[in-house]
C-alpha positions in Angstrom: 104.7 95.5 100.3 101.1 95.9 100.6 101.3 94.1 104.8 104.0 96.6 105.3 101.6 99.3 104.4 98.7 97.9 106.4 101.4 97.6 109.1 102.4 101.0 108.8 98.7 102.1 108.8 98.0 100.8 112.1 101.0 101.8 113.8 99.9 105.8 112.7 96.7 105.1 113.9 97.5 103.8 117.6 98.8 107.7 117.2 96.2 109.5 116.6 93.0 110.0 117.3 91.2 111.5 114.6 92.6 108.6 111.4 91.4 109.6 107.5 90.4 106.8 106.2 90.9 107.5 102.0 89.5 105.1 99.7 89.6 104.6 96.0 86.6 105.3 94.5 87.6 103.4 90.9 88.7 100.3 92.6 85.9 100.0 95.3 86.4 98.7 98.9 89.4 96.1 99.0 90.1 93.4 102.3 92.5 95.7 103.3 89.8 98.6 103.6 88.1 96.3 105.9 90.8 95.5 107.7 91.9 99.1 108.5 88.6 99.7 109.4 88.3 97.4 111.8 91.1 98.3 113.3 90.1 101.8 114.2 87.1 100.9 115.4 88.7 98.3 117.7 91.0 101.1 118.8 88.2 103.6 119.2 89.7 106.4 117.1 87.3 109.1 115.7 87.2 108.6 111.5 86.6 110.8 108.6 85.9 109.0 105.5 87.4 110.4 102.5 86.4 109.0 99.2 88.9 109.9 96.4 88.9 109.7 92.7 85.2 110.9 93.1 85.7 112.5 89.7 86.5 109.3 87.6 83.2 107.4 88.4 80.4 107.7 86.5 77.4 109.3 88.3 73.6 109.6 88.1 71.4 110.9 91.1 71.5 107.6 93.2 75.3 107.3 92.7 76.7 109.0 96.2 73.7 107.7 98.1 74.5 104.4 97.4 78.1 104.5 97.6 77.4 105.9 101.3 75.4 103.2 102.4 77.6 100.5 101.1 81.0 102.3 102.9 79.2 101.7 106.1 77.5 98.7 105.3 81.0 97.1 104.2 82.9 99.0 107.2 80.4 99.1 110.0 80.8 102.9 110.0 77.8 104.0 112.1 75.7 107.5 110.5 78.3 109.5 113.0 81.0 108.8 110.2 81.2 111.8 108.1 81.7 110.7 104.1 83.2 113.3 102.1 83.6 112.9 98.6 87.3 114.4 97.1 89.1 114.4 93.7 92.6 114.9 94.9 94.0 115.7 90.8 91.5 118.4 90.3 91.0 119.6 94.3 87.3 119.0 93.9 86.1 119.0 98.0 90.1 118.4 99.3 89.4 121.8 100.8 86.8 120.4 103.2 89.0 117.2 104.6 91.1 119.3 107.1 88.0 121.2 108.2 86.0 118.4 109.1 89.1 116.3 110.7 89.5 119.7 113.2 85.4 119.6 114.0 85.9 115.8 114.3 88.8 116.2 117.0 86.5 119.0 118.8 83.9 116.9 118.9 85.7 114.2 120.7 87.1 116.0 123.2 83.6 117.1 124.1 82.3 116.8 128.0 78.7 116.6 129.1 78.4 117.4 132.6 76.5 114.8 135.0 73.2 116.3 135.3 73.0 116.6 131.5 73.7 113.2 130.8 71.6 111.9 133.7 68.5 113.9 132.2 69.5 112.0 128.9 69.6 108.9 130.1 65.8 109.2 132.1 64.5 110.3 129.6 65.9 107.6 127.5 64.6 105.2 129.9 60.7 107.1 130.2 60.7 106.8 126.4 61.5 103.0 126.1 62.1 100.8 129.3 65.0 98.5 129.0 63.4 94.8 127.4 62.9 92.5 130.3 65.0 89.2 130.6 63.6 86.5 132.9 61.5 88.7 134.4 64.2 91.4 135.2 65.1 94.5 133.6 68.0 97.0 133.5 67.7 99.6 135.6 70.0 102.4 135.1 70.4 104.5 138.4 73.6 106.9 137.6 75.5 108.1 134.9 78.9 110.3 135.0 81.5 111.0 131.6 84.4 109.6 133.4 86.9 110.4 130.5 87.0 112.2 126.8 89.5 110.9 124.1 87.5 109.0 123.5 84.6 110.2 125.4 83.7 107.5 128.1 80.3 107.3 129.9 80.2 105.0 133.5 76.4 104.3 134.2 75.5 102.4 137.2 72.9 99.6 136.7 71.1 97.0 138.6 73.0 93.9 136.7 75.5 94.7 133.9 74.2 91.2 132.0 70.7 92.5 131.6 72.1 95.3 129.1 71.4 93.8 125.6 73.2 95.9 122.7 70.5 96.5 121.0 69.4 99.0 124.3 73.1 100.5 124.9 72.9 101.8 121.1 69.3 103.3 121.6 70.9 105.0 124.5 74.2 105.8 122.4 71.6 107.3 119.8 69.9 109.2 122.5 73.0 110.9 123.8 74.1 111.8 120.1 70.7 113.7 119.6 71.8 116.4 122.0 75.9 115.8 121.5 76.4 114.2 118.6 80.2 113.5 118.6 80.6 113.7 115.1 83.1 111.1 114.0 83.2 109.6 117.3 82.8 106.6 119.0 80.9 106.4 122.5 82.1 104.0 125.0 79.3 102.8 127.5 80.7 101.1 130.6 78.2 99.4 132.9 79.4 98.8 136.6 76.8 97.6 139.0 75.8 99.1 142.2 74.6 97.1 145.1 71.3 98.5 146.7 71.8 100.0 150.4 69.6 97.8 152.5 67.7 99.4 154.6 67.9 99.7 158.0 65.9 98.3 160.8 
């Protein structure tokens, strides 16, 4: 029963593209949390978190704070993931899922046009150069959205390999100051472009 129902999860999330993730707050995060997790961020859905049975666990002031960082410690659910907290016996916060799903889908059909993203990503690169390797370092030339759902972002770079991930989430971070595609994951692609040679 219960791989049917992890089966029958992923099958409505290859659907959609915003996916509520509900957990139980009693019970904590199971395997199959994980695993459902996993899969939409493999399949690059946008996620709101919803937390239920919020009402049945004992609280003091730390309580939420630390339940949010272990969700996304647990889940690798990046800050962008919005948390919300629900009771779905007495309706405490249910009002606010369907809200926040509708911002999240917004969000992730947001565009940024080329020059917008290209002044991100200089000044990106004038407030922390890419780490050398080797004596090189990435050089980022271009960059163009080249698709929302999810939202997409082609840069063109001296050599793809010099990109360590470390860098591609600084830039990720930078981008989200300005858009911050709540709920969203960014996909960087890196494509390299040969240098024209000049002529004699």
């Amino acid at each position: 029963v219960e791989q049917y129902s992890v089966l029958r999860s992923m099958r409505a999330i290859e659907r959609a593209s915003v996916v509520v993730l509900v957990l139980d707050a009693t019970t904590g995060l199971t395997a199959q949390d994980a695993h459902i997790a996993g899969f939409i961020l493999d399949a690059w859905k946008s996620v709101v978190v919803a937390v239920n049975k919020w009402d049945d666990v004992p609280k003091d002031t730390h309580t939420m704070d630390n339940f949010i960082q272990h969700i996304r410690q647990a889940l690798n659910f990046m800050d962008y993931v919005p948390i919300l907290f629900i009771s779905a016996k007495t309706g405490q916060r249910v009002e606010q899922v369907l809200p926040m799903v509708l911002r999240v889908h917004e969000e992730r059909l947001v565009r940024i046009s080329t020059s917008q993203l290209n002044q991100i990503l200089q000044n990106a690169q004038d407030v922390h150069a890419a780490p050398s390797h080797a004596g090189r370092s990435l050089k980022i030339y271009y960059g163009t959205q080249v698709r929302s759902d999810p939202p997409t972002f082609l840069l063109y770079v001296n050599d793809p390999n010099l990109a360590h991930f470390t860098y591609l989430r600084f830039l990720e971070n930078q981008i989200r100051q300005q858009f911050p595609f709540l709920g969203t994951p960014i996909r960087l692609v890196l494509r390299a472009r040969r240098q024209r040679k000049s002529r004699q």
